[in-house]
N, CA, C and O atoms as a GROMACS GRO file, in nm:
protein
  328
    1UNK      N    1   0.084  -0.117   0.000
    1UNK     CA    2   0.000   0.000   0.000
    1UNK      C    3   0.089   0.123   0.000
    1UNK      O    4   0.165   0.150   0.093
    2UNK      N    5   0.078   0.180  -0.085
    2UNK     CA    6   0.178   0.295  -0.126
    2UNK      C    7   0.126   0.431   0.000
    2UNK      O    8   0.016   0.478   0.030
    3UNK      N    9   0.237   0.451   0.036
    3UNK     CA   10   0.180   0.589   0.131
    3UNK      C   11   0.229   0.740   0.057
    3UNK      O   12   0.338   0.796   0.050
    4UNK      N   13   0.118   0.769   0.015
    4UNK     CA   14   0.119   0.912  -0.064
    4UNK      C   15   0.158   1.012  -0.010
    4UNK      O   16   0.236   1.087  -0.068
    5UNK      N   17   0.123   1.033   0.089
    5UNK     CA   18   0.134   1.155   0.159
    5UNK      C   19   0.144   1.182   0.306
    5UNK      O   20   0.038   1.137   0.350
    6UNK      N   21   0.214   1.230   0.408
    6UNK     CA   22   0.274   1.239   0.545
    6UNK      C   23   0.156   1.362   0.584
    6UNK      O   24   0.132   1.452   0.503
    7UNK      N   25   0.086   1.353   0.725
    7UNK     CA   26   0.041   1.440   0.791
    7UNK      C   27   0.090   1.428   0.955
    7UNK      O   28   0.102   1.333   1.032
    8UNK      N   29   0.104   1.534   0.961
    8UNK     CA   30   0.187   1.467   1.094
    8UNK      C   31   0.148   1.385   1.164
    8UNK      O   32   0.049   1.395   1.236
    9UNK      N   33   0.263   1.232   1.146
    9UNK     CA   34   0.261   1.155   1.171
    9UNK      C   35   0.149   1.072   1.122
    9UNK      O   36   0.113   0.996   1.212
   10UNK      N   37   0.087   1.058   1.023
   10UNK     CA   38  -0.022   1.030   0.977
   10UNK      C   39   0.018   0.948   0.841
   10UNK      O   40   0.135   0.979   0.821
   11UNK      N   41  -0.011   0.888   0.772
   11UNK     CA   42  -0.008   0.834   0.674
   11UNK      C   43  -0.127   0.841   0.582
   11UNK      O   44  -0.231   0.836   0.648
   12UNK      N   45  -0.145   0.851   0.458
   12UNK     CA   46  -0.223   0.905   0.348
   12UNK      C   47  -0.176   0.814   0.303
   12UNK      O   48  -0.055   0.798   0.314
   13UNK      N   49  -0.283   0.687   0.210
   13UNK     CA   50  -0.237   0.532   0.153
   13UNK      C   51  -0.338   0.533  -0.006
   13UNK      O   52  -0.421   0.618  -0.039
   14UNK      N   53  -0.318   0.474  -0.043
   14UNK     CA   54  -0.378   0.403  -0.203
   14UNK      C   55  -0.410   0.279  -0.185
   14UNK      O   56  -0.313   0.216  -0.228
   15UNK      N   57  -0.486   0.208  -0.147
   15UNK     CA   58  -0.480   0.064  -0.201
   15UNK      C   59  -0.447   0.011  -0.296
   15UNK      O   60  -0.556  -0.009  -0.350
   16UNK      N   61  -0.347  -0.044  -0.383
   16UNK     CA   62  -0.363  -0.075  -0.540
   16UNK      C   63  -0.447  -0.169  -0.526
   16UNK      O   64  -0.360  -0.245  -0.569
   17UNK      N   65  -0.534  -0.239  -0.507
   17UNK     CA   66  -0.660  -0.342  -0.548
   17UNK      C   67  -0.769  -0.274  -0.519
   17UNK      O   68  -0.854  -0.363  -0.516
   18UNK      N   69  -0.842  -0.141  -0.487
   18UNK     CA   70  -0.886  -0.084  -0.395
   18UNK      C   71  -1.010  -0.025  -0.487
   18UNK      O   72  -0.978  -0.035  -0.605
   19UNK      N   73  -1.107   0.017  -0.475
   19UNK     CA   74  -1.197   0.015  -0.563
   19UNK      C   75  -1.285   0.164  -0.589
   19UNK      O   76  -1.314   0.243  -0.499
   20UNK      N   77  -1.309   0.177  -0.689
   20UNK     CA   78  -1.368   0.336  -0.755
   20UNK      C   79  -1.459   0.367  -0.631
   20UNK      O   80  -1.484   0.271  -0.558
   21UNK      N   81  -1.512   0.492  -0.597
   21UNK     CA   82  -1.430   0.625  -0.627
   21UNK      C   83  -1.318   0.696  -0.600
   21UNK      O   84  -1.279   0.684  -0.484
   22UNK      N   85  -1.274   0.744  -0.648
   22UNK     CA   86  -1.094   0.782  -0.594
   22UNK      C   87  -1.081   0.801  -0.445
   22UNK      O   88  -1.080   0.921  -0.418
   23UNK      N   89  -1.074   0.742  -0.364
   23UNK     CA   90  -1.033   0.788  -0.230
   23UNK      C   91  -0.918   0.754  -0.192
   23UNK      O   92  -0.838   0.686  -0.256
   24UNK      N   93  -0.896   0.814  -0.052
   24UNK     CA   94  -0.759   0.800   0.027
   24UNK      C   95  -0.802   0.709   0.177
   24UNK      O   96  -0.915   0.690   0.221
   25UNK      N   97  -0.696   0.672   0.222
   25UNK     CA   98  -0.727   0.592   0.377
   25UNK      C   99  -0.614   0.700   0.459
   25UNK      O  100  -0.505   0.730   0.411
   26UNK      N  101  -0.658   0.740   0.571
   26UNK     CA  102  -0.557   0.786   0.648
   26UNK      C  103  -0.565   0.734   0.752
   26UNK      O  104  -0.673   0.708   0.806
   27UNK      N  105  -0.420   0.700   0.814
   27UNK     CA  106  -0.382   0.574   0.905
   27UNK      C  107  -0.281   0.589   1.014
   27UNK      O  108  -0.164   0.616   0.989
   28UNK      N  109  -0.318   0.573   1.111
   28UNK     CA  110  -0.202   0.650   1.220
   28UNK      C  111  -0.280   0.741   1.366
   28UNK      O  112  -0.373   0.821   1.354
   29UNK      N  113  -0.215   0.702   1.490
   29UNK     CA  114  -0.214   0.728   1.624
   29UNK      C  115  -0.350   0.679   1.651
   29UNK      O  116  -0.444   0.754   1.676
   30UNK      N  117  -0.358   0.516   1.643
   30UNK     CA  118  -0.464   0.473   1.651
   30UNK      C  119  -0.622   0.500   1.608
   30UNK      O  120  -0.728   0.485   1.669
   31UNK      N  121  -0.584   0.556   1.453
   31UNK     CA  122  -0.756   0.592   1.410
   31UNK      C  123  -0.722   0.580   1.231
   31UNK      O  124  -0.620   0.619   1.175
   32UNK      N  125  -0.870   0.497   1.152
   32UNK     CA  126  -0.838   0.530   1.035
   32UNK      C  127  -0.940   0.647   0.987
   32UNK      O  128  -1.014   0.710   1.064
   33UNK      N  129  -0.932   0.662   0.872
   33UNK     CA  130  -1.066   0.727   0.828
   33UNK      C  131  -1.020   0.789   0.667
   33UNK      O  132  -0.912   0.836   0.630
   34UNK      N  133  -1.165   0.766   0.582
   34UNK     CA  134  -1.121   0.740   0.450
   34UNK      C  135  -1.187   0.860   0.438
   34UNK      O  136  -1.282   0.904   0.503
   35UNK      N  137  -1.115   0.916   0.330
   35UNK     CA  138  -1.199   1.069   0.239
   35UNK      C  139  -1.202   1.044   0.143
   35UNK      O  140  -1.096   1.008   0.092
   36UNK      N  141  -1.318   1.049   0.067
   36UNK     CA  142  -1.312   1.048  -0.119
   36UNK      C  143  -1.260   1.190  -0.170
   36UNK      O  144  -1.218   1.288  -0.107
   37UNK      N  145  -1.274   1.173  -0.269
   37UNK     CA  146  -1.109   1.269  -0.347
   37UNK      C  147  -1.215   1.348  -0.388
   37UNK      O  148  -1.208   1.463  -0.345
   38UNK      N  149  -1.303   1.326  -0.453
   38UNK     CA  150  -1.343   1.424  -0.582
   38UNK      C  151  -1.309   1.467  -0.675
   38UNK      O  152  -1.332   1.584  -0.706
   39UNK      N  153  -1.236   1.372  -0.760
   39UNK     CA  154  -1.134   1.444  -0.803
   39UNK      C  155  -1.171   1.514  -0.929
   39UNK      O  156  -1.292   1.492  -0.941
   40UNK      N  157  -1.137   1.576  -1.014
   40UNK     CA  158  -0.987   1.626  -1.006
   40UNK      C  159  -0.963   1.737  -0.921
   40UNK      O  160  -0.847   1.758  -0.883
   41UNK      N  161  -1.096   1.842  -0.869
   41UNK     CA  162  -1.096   1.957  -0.813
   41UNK      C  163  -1.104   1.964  -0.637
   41UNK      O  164  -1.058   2.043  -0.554
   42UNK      N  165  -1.215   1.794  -0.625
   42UNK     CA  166  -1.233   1.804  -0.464
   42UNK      C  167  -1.335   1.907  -0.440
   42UNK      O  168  -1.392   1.972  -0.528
   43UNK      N  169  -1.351   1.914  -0.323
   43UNK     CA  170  -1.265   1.924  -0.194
   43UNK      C  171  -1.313   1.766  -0.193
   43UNK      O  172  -1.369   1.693  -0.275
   44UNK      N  173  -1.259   1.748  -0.053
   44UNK     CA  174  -1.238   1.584  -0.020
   44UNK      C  175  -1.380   1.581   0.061
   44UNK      O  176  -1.449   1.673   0.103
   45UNK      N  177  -1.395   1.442   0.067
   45UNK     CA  178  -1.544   1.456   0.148
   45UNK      C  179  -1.521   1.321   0.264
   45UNK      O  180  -1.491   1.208   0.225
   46UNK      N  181  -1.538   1.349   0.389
   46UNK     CA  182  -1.538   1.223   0.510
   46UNK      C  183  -1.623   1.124   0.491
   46UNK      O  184  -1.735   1.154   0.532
   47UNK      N  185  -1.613   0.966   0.425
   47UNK     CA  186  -1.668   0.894   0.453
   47UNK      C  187  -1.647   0.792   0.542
   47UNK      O  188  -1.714   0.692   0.518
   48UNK      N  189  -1.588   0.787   0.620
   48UNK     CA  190  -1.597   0.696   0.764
   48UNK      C  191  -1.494   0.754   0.832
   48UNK      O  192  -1.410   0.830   0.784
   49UNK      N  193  -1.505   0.708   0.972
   49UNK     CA  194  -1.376   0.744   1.044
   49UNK      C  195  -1.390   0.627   1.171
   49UNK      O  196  -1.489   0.559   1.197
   50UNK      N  197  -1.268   0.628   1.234
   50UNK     CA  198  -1.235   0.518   1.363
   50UNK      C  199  -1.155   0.579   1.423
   50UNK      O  200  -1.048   0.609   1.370
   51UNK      N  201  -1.183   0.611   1.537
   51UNK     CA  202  -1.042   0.685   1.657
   51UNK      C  203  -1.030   0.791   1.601
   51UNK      O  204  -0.930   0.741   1.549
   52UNK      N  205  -1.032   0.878   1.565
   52UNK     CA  206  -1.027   1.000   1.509
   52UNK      C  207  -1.123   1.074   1.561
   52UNK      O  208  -1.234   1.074   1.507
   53UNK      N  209  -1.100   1.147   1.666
   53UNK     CA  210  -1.245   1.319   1.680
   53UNK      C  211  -1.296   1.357   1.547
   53UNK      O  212  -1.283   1.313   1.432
   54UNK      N  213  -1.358   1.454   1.602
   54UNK     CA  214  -1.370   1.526   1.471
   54UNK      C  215  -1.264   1.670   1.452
   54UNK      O  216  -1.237   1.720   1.344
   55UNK      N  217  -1.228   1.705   1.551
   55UNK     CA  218  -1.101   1.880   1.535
   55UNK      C  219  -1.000   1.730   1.456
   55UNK      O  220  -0.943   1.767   1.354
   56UNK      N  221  -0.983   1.627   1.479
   56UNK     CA  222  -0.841   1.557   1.387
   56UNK      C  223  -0.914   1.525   1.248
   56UNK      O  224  -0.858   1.509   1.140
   57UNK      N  225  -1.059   1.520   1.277
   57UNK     CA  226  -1.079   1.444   1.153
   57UNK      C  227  -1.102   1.608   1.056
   57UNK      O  228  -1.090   1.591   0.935
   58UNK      N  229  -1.119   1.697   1.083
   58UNK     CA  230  -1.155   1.814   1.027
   58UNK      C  231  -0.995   1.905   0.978
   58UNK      O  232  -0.968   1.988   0.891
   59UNK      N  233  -0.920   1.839   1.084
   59UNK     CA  234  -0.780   1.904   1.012
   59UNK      C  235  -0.718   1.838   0.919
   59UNK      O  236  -0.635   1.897   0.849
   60UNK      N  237  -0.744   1.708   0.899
   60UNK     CA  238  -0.674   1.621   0.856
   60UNK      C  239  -0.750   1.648   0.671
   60UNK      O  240  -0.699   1.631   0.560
   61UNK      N  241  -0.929   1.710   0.726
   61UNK     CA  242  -0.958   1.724   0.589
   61UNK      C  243  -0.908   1.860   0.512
   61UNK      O  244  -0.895   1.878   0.391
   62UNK      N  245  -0.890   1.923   0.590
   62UNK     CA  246  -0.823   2.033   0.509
   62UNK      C  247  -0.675   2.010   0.451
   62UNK      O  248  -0.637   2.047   0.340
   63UNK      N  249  -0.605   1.950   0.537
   63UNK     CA  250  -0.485   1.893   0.476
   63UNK      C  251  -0.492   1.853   0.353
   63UNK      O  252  -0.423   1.918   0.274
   64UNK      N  253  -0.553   1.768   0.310
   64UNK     CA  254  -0.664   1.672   0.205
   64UNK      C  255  -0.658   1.815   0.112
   64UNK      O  256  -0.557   1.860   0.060
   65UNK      N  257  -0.761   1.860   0.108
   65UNK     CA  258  -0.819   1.969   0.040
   65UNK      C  259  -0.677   2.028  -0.047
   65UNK      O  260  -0.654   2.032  -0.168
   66UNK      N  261  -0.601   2.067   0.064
   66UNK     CA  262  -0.465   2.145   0.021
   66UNK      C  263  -0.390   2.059  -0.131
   66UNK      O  264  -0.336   2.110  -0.230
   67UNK      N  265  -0.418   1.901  -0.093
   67UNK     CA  266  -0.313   1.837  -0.139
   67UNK      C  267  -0.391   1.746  -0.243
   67UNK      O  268  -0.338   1.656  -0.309
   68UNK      N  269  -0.544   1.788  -0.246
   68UNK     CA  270  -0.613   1.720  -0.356
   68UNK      C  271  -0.570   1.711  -0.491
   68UNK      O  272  -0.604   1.598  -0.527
   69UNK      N  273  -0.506   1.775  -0.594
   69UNK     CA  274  -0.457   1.760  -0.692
   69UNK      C  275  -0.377   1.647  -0.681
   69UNK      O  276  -0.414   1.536  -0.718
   70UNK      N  277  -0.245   1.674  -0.621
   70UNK     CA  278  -0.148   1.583  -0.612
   70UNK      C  279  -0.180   1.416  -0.552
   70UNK      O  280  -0.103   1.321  -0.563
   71UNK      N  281  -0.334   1.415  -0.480
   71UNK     CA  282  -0.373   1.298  -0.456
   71UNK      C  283  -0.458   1.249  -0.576
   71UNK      O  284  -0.477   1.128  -0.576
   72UNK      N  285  -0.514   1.322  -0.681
   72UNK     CA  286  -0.584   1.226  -0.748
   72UNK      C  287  -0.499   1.230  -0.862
   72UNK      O  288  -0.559   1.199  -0.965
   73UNK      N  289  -0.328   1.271  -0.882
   73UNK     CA  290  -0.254   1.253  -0.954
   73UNK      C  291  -0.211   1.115  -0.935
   73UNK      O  292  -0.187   1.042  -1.031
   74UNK      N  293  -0.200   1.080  -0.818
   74UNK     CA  294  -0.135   1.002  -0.739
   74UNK      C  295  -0.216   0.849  -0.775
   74UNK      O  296  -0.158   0.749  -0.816
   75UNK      N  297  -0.400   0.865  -0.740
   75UNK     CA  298  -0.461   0.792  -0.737
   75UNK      C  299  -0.485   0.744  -0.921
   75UNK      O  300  -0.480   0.635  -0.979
   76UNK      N  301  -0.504   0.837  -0.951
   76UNK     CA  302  -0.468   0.804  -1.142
   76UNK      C  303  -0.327   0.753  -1.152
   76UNK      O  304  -0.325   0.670  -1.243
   77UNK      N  305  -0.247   0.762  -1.114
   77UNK     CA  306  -0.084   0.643  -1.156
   77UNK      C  307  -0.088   0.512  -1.132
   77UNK      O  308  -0.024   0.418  -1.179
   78UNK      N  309  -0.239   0.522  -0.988
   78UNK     CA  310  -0.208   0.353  -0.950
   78UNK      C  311  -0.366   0.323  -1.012
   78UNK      O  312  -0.386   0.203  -1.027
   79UNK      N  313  -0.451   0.389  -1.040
   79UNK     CA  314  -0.568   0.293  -1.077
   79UNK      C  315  -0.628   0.341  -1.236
   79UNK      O  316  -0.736   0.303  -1.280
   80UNK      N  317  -0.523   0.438  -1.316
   80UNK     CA  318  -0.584   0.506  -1.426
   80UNK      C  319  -0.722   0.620  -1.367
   80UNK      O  320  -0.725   0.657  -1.250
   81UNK      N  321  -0.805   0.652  -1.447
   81UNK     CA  322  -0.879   0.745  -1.455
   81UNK      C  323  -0.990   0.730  -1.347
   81UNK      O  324  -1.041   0.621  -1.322
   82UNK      N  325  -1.017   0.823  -1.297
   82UNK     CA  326  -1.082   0.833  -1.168
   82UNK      C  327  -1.223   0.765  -1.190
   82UNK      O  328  -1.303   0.758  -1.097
   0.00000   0.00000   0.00000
C-alpha cells in the first residue's frame, strides 16, 4: 500500500486493489478514516472514520483539500482514470 502523503505523523495510503471512487485511507495514532477525493478539483469529502475526533478528523480534511490535486494525480498512476 503505497503511502502518498505524510500528515503529521499520519499516513495518506492508495490501495492498489482498492476500488472506484478515488479515495484516500488515512492511518495513524490509533484511528483510520477514509476521504473520497473528488477528483480532479475536490474538496475531499469524510466517509468513515475510527479513533479520530472530529477537530483531527476536520484538520486532517483540510490537509486533504490542500493536497487534492497531487492525490488524485497520485490515485490516477495507480488505478488510471478516476
Amino acid at each position: 500500500m503505497p503511502t502518498v502523503l505524510r500528515l503529521e505523523g499520519l499516513r495518506v495510503v492508495i490501495y492498489p486493489n482498492d476500488h472506484r471512487p478515488a479515495h484516500v485511507h488515512v492511518i495513524g495514532t490509533g484511528g483510520e478514516a477514509v476521504f473520497l477525493l473528488h477528483c480532479p478539483e475536490g474538496p475531499s469529502e469524510l466517509r468513515e472514520v475510527y479513533g479520530f475526533g472530529r477537530p483531527d478528523a476536520g484538520r486532517i480534511k483540510s490537509a486533504l483539500d490542500a493536497a487534492v490535486a497531487k492525490l488524485c494525480e497520485d490515485w490516477r498512476a495507480i488505478h488510471g482514470d478516476h
